[in-house]
PDB file of N, CA, C and O in Angstrom:
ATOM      1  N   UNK A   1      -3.523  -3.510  32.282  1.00  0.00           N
ATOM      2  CA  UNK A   1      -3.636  -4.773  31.560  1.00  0.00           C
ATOM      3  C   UNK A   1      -5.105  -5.191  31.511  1.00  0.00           C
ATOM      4  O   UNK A   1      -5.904  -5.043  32.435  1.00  0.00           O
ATOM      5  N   UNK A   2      -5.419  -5.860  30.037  1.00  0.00           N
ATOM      6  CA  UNK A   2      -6.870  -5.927  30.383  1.00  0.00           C
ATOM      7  C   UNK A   2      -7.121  -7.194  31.033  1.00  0.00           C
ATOM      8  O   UNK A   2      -6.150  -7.929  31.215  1.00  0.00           O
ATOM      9  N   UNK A   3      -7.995  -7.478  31.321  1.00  0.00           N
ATOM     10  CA  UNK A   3      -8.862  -8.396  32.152  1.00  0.00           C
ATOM     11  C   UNK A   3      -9.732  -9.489  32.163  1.00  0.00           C
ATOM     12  O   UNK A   3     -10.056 -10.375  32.954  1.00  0.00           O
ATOM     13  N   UNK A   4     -10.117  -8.990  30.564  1.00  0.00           N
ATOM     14  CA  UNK A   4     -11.084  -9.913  30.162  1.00  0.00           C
ATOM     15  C   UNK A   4     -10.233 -10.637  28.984  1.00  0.00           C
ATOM     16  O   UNK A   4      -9.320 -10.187  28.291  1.00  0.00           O
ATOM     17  N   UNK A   5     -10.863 -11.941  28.999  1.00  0.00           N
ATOM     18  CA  UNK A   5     -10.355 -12.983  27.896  1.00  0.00           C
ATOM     19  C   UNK A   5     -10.053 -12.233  26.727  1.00  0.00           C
ATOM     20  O   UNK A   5      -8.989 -11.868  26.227  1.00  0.00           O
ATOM     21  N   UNK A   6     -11.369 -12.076  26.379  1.00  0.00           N
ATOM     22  CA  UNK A   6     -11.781 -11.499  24.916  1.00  0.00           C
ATOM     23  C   UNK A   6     -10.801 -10.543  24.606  1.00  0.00           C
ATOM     24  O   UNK A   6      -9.994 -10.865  23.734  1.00  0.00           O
ATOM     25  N   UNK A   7     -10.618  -8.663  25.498  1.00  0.00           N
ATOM     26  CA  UNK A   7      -9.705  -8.306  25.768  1.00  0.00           C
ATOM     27  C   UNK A   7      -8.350  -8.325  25.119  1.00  0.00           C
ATOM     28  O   UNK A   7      -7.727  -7.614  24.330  1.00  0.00           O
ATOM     29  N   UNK A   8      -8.115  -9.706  25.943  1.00  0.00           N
ATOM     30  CA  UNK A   8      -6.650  -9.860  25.739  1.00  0.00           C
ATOM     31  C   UNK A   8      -6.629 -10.249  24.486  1.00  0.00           C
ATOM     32  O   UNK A   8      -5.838  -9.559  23.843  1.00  0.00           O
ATOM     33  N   UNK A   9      -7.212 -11.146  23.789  1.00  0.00           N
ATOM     34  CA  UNK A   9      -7.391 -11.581  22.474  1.00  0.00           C
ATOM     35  C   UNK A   9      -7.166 -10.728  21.411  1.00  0.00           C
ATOM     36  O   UNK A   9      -6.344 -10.888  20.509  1.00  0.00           O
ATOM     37  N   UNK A  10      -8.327  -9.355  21.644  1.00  0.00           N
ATOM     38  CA  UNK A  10      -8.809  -8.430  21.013  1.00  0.00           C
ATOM     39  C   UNK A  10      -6.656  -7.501  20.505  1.00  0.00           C
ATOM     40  O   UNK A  10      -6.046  -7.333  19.450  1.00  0.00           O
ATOM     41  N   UNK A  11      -6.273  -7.132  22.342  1.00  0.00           N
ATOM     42  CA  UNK A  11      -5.115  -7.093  21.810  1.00  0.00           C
ATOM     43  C   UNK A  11      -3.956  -7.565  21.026  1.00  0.00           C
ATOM     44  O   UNK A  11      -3.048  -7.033  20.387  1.00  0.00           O
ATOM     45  N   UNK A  12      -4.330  -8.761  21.318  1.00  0.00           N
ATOM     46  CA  UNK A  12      -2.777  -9.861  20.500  1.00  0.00           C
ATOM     47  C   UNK A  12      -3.240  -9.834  19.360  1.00  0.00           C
ATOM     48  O   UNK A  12      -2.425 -10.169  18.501  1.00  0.00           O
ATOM     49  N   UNK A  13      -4.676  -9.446  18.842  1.00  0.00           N
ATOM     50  CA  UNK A  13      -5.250  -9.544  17.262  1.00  0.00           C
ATOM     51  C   UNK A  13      -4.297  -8.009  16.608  1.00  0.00           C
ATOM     52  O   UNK A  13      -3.462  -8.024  15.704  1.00  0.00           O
ATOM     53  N   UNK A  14      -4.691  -6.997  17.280  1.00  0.00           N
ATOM     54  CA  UNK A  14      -4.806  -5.746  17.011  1.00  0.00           C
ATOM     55  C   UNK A  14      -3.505  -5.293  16.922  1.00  0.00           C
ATOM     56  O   UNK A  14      -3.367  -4.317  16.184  1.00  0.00           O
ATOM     57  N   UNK A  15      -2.223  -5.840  17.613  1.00  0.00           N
ATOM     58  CA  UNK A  15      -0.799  -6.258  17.773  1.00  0.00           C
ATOM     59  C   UNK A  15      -0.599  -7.106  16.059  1.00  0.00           C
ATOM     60  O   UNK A  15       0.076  -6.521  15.212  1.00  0.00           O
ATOM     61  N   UNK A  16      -0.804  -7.536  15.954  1.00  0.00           N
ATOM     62  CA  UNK A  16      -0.712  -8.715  14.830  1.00  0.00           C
ATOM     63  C   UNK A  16      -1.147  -8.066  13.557  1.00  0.00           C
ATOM     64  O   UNK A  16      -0.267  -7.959  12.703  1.00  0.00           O
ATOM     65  N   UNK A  17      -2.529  -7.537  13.221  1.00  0.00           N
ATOM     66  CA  UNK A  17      -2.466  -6.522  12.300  1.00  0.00           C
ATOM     67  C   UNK A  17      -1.352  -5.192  12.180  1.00  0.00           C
ATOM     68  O   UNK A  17      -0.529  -4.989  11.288  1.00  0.00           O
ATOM     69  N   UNK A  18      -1.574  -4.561  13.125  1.00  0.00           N
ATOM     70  CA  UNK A  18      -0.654  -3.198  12.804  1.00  0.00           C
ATOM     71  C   UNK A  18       0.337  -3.833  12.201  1.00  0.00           C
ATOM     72  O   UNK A  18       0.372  -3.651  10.984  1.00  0.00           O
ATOM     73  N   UNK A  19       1.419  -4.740  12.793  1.00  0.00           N
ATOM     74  CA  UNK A  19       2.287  -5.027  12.206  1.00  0.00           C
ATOM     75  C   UNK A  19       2.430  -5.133  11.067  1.00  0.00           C
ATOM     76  O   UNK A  19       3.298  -4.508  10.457  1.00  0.00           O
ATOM     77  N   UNK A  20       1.144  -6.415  10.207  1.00  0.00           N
ATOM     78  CA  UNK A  20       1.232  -6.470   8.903  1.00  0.00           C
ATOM     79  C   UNK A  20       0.470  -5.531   8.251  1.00  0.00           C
ATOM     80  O   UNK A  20       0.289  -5.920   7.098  1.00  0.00           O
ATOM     81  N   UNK A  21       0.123  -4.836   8.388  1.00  0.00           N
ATOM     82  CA  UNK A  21      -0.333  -3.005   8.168  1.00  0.00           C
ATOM     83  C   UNK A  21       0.979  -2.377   7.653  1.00  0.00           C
ATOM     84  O   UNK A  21       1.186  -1.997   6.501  1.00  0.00           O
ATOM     85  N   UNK A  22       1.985  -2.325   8.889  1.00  0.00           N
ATOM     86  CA  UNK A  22       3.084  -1.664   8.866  1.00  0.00           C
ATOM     87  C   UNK A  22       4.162  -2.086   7.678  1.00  0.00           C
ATOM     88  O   UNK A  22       4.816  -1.211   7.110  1.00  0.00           O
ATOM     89  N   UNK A  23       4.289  -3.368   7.372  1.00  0.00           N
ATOM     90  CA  UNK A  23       4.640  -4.264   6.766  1.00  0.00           C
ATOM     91  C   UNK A  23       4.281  -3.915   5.079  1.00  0.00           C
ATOM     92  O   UNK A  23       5.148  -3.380   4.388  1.00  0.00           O
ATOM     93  N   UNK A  24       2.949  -4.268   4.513  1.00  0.00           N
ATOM     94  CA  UNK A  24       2.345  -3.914   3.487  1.00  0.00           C
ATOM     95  C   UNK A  24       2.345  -2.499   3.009  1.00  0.00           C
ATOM     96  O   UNK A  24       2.593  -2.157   1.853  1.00  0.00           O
ATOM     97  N   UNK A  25       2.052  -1.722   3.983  1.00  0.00           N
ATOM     98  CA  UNK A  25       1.986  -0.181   3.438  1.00  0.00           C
ATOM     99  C   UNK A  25       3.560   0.332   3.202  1.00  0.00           C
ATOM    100  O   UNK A  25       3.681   1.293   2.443  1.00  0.00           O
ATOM    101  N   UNK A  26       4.930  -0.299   3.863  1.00  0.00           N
ATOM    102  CA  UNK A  26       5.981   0.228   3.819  1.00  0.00           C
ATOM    103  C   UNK A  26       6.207  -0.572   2.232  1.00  0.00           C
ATOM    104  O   UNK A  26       6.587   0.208   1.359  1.00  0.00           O
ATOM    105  N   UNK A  27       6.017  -2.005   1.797  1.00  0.00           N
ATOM    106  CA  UNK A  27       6.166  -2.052   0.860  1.00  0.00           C
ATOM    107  C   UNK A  27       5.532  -1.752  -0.148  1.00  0.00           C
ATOM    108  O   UNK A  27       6.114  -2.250  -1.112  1.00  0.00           O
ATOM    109  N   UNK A  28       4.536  -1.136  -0.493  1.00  0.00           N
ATOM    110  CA  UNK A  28       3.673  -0.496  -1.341  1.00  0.00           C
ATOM    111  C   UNK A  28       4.507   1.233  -1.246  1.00  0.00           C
ATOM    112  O   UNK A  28       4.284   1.908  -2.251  1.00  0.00           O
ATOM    113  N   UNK A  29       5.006   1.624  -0.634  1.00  0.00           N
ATOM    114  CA  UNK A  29       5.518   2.907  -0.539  1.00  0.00           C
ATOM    115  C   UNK A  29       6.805   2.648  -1.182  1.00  0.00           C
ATOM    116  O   UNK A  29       7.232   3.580  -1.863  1.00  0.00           O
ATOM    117  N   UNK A  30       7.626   1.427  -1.108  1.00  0.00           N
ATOM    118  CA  UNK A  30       8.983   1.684  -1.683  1.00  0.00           C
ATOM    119  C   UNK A  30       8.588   1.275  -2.979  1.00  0.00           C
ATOM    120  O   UNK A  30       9.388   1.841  -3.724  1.00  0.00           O
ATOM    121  N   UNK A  31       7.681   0.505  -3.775  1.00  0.00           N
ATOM    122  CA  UNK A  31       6.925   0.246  -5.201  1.00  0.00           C
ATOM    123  C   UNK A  31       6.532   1.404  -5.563  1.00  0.00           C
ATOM    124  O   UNK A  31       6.798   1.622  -6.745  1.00  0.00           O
ATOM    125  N   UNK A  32       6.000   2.253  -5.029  1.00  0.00           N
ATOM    126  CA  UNK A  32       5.705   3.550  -5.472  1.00  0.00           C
ATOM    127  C   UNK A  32       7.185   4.639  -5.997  1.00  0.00           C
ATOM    128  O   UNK A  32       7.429   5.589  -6.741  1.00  0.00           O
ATOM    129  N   UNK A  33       7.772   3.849  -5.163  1.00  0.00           N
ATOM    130  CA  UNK A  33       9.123   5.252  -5.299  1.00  0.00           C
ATOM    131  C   UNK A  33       9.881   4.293  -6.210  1.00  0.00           C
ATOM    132  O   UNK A  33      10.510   4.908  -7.071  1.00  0.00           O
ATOM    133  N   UNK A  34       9.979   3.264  -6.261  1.00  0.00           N
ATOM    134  CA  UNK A  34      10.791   2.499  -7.123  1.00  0.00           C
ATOM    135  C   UNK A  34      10.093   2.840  -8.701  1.00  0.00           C
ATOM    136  O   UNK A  34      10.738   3.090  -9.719  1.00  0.00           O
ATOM    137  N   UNK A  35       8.633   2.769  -8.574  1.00  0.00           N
ATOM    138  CA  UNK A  35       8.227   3.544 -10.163  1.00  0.00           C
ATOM    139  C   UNK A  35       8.418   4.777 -10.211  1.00  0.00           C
ATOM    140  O   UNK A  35       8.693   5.217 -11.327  1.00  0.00           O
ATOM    141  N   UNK A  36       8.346   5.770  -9.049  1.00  0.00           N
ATOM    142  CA  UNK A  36       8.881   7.007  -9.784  1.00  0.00           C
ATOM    143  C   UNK A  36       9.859   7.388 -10.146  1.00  0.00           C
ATOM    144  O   UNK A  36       9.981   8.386 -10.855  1.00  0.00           O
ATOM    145  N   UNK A  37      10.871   6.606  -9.701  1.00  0.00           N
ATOM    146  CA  UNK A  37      12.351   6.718 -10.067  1.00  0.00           C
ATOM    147  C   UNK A  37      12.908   6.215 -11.692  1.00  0.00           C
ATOM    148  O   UNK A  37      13.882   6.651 -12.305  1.00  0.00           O
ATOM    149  N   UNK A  38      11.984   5.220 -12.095  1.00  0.00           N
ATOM    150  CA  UNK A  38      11.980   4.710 -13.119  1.00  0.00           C
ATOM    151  C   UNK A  38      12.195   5.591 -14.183  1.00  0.00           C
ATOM    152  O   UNK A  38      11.345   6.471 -14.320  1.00  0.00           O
ATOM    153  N   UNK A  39      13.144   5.562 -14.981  1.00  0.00           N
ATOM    154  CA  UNK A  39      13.270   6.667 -16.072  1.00  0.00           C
ATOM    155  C   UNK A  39      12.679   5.954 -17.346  1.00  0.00           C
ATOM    156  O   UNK A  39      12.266   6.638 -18.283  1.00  0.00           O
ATOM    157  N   UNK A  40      12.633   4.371 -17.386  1.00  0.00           N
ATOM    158  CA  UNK A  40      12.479   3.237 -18.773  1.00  0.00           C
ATOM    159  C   UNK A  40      11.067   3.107 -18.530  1.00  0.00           C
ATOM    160  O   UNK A  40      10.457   2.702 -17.540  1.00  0.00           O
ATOM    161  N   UNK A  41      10.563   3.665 -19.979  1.00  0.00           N
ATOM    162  CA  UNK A  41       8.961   3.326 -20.463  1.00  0.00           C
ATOM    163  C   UNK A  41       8.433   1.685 -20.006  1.00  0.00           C
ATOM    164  O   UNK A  41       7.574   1.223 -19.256  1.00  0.00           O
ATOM    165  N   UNK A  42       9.529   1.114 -20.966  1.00  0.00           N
ATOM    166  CA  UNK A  42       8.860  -0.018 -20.351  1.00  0.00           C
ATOM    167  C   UNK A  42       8.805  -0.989 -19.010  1.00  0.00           C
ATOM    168  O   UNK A  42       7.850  -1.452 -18.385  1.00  0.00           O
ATOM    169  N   UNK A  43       9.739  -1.060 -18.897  1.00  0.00           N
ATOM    170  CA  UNK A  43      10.114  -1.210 -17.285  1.00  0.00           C
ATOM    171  C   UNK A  43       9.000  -0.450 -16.266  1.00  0.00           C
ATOM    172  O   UNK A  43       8.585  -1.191 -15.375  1.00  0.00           O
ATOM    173  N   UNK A  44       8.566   0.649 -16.270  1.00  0.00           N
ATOM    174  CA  UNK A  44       7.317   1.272 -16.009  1.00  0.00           C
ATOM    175  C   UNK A  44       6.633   1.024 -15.986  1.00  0.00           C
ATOM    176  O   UNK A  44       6.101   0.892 -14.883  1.00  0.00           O
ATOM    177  N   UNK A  45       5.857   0.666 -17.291  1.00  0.00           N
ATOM    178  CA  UNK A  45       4.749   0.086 -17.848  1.00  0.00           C
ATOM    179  C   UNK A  45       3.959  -1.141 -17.158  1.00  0.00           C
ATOM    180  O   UNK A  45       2.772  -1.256 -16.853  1.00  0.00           O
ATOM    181  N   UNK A  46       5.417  -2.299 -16.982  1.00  0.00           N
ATOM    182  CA  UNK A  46       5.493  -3.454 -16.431  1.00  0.00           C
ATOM    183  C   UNK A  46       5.152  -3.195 -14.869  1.00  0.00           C
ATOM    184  O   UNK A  46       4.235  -3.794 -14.306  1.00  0.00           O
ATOM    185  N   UNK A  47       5.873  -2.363 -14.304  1.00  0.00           N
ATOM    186  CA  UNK A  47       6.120  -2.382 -13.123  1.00  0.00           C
ATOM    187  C   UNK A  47       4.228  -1.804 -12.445  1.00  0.00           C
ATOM    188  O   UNK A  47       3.855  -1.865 -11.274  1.00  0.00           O
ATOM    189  N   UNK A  48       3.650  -1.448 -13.295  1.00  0.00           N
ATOM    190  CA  UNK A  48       2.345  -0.249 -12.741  1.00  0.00           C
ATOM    191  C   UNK A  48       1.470  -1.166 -12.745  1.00  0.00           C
ATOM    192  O   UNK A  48       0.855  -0.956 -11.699  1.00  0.00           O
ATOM    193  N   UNK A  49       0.995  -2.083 -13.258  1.00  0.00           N
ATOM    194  CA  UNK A  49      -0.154  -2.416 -12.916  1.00  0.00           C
ATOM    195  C   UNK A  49       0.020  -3.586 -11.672  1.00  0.00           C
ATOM    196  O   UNK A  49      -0.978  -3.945 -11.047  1.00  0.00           O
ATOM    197  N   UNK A  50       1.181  -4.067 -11.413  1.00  0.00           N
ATOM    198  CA  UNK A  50       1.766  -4.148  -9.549  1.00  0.00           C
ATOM    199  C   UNK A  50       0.923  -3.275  -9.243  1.00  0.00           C
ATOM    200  O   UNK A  50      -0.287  -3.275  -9.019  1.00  0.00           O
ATOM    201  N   UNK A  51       2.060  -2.222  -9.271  1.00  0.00           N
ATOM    202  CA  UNK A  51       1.819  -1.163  -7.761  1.00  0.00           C
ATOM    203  C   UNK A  51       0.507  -0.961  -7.946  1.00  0.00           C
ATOM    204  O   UNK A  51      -0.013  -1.179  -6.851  1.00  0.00           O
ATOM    205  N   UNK A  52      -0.192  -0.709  -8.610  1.00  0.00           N
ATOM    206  CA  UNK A  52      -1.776  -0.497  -8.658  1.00  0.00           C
ATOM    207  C   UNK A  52      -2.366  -1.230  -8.166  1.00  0.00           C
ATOM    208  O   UNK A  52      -3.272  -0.689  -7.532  1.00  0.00           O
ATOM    209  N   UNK A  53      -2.365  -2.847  -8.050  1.00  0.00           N
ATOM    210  CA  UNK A  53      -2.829  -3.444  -7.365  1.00  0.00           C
ATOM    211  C   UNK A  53      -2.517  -3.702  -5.626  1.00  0.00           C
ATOM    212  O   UNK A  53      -3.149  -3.947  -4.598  1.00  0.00           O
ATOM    213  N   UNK A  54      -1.379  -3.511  -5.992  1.00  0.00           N
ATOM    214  CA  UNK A  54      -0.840  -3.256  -4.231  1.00  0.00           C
ATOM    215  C   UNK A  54      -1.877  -1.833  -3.636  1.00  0.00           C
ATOM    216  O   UNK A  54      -2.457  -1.799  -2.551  1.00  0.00           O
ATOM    217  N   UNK A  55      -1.881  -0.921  -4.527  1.00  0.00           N
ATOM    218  CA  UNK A  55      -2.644   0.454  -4.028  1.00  0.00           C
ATOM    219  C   UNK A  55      -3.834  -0.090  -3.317  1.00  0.00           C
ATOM    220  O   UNK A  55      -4.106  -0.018  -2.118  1.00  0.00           O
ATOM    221  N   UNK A  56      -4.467  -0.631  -4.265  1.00  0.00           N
ATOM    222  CA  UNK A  56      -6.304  -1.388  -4.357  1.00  0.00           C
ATOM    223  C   UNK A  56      -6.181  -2.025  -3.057  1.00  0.00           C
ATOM    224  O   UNK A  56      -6.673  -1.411  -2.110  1.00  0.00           O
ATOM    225  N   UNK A  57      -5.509  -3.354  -2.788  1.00  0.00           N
ATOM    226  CA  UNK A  57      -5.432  -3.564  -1.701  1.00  0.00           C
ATOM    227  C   UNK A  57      -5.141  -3.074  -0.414  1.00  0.00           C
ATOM    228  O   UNK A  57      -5.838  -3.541   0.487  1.00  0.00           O
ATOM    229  N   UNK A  58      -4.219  -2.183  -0.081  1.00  0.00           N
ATOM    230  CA  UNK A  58      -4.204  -1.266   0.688  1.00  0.00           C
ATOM    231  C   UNK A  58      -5.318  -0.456   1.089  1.00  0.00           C
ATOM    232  O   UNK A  58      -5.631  -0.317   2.272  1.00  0.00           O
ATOM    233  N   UNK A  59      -6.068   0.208  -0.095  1.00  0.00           N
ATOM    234  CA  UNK A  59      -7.343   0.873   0.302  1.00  0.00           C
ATOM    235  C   UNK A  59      -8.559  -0.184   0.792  1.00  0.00           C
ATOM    236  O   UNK A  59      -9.439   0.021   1.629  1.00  0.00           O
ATOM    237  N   UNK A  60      -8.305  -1.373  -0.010  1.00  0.00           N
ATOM    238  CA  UNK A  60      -9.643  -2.563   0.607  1.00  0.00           C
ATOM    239  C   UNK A  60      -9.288  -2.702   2.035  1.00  0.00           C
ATOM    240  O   UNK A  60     -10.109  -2.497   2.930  1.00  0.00           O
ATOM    241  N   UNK A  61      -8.266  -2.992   2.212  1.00  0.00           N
ATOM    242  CA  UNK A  61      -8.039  -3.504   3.952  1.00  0.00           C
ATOM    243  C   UNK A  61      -7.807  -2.280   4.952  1.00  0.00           C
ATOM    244  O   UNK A  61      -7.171  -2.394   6.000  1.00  0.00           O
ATOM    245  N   UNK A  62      -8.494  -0.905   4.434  1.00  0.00           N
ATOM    246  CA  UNK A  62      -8.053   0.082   5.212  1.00  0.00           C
ATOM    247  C   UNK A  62      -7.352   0.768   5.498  1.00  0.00           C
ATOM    248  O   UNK A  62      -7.626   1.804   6.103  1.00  0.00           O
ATOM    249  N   UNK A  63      -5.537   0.203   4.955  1.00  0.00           N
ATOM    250  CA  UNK A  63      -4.690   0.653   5.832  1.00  0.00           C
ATOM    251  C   UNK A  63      -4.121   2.301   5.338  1.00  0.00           C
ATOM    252  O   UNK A  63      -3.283   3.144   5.657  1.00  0.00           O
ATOM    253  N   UNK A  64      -5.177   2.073   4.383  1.00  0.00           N
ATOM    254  CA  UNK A  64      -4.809   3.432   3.295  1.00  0.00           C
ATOM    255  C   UNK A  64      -6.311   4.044   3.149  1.00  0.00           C
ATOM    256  O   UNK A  64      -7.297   3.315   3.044  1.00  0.00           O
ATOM    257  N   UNK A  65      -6.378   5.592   3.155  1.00  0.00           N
ATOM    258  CA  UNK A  65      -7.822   5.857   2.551  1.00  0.00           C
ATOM    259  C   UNK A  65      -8.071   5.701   1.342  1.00  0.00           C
ATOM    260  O   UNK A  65      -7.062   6.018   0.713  1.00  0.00           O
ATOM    261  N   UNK A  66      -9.212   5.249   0.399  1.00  0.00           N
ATOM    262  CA  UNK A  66      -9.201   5.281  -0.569  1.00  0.00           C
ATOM    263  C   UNK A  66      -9.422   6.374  -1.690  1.00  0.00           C
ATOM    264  O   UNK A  66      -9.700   6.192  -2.875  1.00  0.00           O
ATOM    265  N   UNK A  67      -9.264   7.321  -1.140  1.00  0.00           N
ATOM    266  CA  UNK A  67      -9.099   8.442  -1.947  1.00  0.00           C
ATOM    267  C   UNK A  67      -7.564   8.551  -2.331  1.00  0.00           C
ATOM    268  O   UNK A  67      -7.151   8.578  -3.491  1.00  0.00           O
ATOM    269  N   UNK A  68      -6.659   8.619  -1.019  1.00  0.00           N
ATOM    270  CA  UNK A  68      -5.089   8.278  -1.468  1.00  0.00           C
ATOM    271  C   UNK A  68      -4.699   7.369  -2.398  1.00  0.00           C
ATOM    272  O   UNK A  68      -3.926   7.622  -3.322  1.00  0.00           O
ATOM    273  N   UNK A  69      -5.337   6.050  -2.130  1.00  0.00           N
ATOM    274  CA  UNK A  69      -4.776   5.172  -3.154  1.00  0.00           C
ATOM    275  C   UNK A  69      -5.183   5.673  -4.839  1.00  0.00           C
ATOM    276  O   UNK A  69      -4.466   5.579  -5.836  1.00  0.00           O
ATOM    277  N   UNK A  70      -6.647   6.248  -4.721  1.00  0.00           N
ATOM    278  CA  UNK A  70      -6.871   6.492  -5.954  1.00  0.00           C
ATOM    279  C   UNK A  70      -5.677   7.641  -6.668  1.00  0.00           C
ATOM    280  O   UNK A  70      -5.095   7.522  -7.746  1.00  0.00           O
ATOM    281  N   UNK A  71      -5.568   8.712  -5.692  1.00  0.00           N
ATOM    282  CA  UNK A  71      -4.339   9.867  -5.740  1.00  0.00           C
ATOM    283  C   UNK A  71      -3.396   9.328  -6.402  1.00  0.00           C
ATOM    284  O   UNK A  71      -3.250   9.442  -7.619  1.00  0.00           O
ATOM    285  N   UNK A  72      -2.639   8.659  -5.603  1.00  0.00           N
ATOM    286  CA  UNK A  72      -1.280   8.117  -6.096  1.00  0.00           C
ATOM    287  C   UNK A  72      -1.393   7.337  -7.068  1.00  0.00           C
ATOM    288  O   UNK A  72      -0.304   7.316  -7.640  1.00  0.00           O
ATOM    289  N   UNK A  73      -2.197   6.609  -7.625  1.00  0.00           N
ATOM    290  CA  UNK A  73      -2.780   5.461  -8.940  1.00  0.00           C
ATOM    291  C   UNK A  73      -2.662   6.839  -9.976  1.00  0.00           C
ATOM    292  O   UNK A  73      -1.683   7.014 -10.702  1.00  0.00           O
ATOM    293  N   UNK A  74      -3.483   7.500  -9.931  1.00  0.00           N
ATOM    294  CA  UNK A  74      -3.783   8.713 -10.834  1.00  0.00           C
ATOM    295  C   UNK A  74      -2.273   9.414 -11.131  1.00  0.00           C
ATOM    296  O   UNK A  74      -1.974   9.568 -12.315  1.00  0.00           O
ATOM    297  N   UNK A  75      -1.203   9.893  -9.974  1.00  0.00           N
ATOM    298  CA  UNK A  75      -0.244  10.629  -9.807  1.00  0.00           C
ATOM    299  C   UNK A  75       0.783   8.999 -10.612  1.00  0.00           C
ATOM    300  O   UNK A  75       0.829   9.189 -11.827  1.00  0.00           O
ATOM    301  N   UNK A  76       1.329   7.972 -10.326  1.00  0.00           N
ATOM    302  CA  UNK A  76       1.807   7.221 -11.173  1.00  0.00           C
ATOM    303  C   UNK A  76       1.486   6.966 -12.500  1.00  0.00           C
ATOM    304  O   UNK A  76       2.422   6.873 -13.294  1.00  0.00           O
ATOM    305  N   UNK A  77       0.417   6.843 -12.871  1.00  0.00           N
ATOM    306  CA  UNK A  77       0.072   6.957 -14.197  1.00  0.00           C
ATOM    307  C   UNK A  77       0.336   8.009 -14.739  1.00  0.00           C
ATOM    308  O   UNK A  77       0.571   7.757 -15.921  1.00  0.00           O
ATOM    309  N   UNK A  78       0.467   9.458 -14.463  1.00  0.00           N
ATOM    310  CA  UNK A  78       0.712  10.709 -15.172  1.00  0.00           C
ATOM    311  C   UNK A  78       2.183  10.398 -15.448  1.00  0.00           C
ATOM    312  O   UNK A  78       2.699  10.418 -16.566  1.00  0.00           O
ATOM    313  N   UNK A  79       2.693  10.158 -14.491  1.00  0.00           N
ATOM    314  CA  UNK A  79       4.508   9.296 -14.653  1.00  0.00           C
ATOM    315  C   UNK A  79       5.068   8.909 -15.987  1.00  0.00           C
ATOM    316  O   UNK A  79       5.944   9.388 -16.707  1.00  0.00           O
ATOM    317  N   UNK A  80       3.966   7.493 -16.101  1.00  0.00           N
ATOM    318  CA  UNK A  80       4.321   6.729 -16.983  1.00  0.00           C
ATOM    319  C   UNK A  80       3.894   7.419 -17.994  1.00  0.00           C
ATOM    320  O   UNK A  80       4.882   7.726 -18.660  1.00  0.00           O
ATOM    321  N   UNK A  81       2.809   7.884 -18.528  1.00  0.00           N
ATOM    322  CA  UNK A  81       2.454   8.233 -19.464  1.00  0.00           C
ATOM    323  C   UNK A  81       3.214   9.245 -20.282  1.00  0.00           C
ATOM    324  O   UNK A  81       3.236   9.356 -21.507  1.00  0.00           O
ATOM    325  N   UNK A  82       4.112  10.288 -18.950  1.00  0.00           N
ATOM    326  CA  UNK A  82       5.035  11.473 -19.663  1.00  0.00           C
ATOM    327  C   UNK A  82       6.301  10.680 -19.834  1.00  0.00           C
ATOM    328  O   UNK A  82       7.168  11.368 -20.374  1.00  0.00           O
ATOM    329  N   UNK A  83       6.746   9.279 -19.509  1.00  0.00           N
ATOM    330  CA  UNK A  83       8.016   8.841 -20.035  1.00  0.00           C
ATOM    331  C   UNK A  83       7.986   8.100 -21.621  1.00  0.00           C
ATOM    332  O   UNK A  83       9.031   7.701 -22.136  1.00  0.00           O
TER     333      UNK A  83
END
């Protein structure tokens, strides 16, 4: 257990992110699969520039590399574009 104030702080912070880490990235993953499942152009269409922004954020706050987010942005758009 740590010892120092700060420490302990540092943990209950670091506790508190992961979570909403865990939180954000699981729903950005079922937006992702919910557009690939999508068979309707437009419904698609609608639905992508969401998940794209959910991507962006994910890569700003880290919890994603931003090469992935760019990946999967790139890999959804090929999606929509062939429906």
């Amino acid at each position: 257990m740590a010892n120092h104030k700060s420490s302990q702080k540092r943990i209950r912070q670091t506790e508190a992110h992961r979570l909403q880490n865990r939180y954000y990235h699981k729903t950005t993953r079922n937006a992702v699969k919910a557009l690939r499942n999508t068979t309707d152009k437009a419904a698609a269409e609608a639905l992508l520039p969401k998940v794209s922004a959910m991507l962006d954020k994910l890569a700003k706050r880290n919890v994603i590399h931003a090469n992935k987010a760019g990946n999967l942005k790139s890999s959804i758009q090929k999606h929509v574009n062939a429906l």
